[in-house]
Residue, then its C-alpha position, 0 to 999 in steps of 0.5 A: x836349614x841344614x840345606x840353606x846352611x851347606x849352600x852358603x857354605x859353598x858360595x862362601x868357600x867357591x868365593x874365597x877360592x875363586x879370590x885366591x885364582x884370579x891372581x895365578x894366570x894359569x888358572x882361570x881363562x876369560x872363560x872359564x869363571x865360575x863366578x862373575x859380579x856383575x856392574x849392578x852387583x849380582x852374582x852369576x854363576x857361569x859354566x865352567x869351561x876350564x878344568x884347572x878351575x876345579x881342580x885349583x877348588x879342590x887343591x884349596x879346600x879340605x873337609x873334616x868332620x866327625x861324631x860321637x855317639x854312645x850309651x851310658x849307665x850310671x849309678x849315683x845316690x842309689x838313684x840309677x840311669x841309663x841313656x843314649x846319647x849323641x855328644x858331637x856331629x861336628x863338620x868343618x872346612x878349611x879354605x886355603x886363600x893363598x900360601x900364607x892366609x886361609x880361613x876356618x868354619x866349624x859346626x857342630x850339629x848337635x850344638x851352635x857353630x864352635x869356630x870361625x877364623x882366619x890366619x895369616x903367617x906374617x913370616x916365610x918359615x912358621x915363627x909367626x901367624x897371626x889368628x882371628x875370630x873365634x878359635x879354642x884358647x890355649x890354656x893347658x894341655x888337653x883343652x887345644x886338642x881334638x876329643x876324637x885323639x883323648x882316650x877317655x870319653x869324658x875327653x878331658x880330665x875334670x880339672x881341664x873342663x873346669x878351668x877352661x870353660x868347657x862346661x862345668x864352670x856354671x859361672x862361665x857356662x857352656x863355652x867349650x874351651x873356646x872364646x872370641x879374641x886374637x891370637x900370635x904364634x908360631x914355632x922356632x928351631x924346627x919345631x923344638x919351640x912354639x909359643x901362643x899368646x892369646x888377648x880374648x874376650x873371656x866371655x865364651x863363644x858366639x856373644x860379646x865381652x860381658x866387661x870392658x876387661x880382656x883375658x890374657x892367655x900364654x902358652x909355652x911348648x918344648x919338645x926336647x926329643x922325639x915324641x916328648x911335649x913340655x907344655x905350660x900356660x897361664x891365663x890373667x883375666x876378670x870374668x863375668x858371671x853368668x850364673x851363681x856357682x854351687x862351687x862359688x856361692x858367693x860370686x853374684x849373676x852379672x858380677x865381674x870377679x878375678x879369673x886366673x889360671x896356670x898349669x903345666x904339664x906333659x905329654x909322651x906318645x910311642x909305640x909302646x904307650x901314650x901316656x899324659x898328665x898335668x898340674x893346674x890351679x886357677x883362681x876365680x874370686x876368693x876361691x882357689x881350685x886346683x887339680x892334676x890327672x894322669x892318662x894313658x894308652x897302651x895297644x895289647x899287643x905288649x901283653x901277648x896279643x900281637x894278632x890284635x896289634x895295634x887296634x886294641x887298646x887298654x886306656x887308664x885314667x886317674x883324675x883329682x880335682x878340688x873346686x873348692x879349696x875352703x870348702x873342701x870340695x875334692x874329688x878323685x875319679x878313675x877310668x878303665x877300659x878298652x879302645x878298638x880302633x877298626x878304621x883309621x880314626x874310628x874306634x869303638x870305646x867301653x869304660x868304666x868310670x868311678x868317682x868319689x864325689x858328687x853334687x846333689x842338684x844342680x851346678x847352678x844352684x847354690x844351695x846343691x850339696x857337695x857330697x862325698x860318696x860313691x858314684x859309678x858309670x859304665x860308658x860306650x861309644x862310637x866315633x866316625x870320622x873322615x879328614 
């Protein structure tokens, strides 16, 4: 499967970028295609005789990926647990059309495809590109970013994974913070400024809109001096259920209900430390959540271990949540520990969480119990990753 997949992928991107030279002269001679269609439709694939031709391929063509592996322990209930565990293989492609238009494919190995778009910059400078497919939306500050930048690896705080459907929103599902829909954005003023409207499905990834509704997401960014980011964003919107909520035990499977969301935080990175946090609310029928965290980083060396310079990290969370405002389902989470990071964007992380609270049973089920009471895990992981 994987074989047939990496195939198509390169006819796909081989197409696009043979698309994309046929219109510059000095790249391809009569020759020297690599792919010609024929009268009668079939696709032949020829010898290529002009370097320039590979060389136009790979200048078009950049590929990433990454994985996240690791073990964790836990202690919850007085029940404990230990497992290991693969979170992310993901690979993806960009293919660069032409100046202005290129297109994206993102998989992830251990799950379903995650993203599939193209984006065409409709001006000459970057105030305006236009984006469509399937993308992550660009509700708060965390959910637009990549889990190999975040410092704990839960990734994003739990106020973050709630509200922008990365998983524990049992009437959402599993979308991981990303949709089906268009998006405009750009930035002005040598980057001081960049906006993000998004009009998405509001149903998650790789299915269609549950109801005849869309969801309006906006985004603002400031970045009023060097290393500091203003954000706030907001989302107007109706789900559709497609489970019952231990969180929200009123709201049916299958049953339209408001969704609304708005957040604003901020973001500061340095060579001392990295350091951001957040304040979000969201509404999802007659229930009202919100949350706030504070996460950060600090290298070693600027607590007397300049030998380890850079590589060795101290990393710091604290997370509060309420799911429930009326039913008084607030959680406080901590994490502490350390990040060493041996190869560029490879590290080694081990943490320690603690959380105040926890359900009984499932999230979809109703009649879980939200309990306050001690819950401690100990985590390790390795990520790899390559641009």
């Amino acid at each position: 499967m994987n074989t047939l997949f990496k195939q198509a992928l390169a006819v796909s991107l081989a197409i696009f970028s043979s698309t994309a030279a046929m219109g510059q002269s000095d790249s391809l001679n009569a020759d020297g295609a690599a792919i010609t269609i024929t009268k009668n439709g079939r696709v032949e694939f020829n010898k290529l005789t002009d370097k320039k031709w590979f060389q136009e391929l790979q200048s078009r063509i950049k590929l990433h990926g990454y994985a996240q592996a690791g073990y964790t322990y836990s202690h919850q209930g007085g029940e404990n647990k230990n497992t290991f565990d693969l979170k992310r293989v993901l690979f993806w492609a960009e293919a660069k059309i032409t100046d202005r238009w290129s297109f994206l494919f993102m998989h992830d190995f251990s799950s379903v495809v995650q993203e599939y778009y193209t984006d065409y910059r409709l001006t000459r400078n970057k105030a305006l590109t236009i984006r469509f497919g399937q993308f992550k939306n660009g509700l708060s500050l965390e959910n637009p970013l990549s889990p190999t930048s975040m410092e704990a690896i839960d990734v994003y705080s739990e106020a973050v994974t709630f509200l922008t459907g990365c998983g524990s929103d049992p009437l959402l599902g599993v979308q991981y913070g990303r949709d089906l829909g268009l998006s405009l954005f750009g930035e002005t003023n040598n980057g001081k400024f960049r906006y993000e409207l998004d009009v998405m499905n509001g149903q998650g990834i790789n299915k269609k809109d549950g109801n005849n509704f869309k969801d309006i997401i906006a985004r603002l960014e400031y970045r009023p001096v060097q290393g500091l980011n203003i954000v706030t964003t907001g989302q107007f919107g109706r789900g559709h259920a497609v489970a019952q909520s231990a969180y929200n035990p009123t709201i049916a499977i299958g049953q339209d209900y408001k969704r609304h969301r708005c957040t604003i935080g901020a973001d500061y990175k340095s060579r001392a430390f990295n350091v951001h946090g957040e304040y979000l609310n969201g509404w999802d029928g007659d229930v009202h959540s919100w949350g706030a965290y504070l996460t950060g980083a600090v290298p070693l060396a600027r607590f007397g271990a300049p030998e380890l310079g850079k590589r060795l990290e101290l990393v710091g969370s604290y997370d509060f949540f309420n799911f429930n405002t009326d039913l008084g389902m607030d959680q406080h989470k901590a994490i502490g520990g350390l990040q060493y990071w041996f190869y560029k964007k490879c590290r080694l992380q081990v943490q320690y969480v603690y959380k105040n609270a926890y359900l009984t049973g499932s999230p979809s089920d109703p009649t879980s119990q939200f309990v306050h009471g001690a819950n401690h895990s100990i985590q390790c992981q390795l990520q790899v990753r390559f641009n």
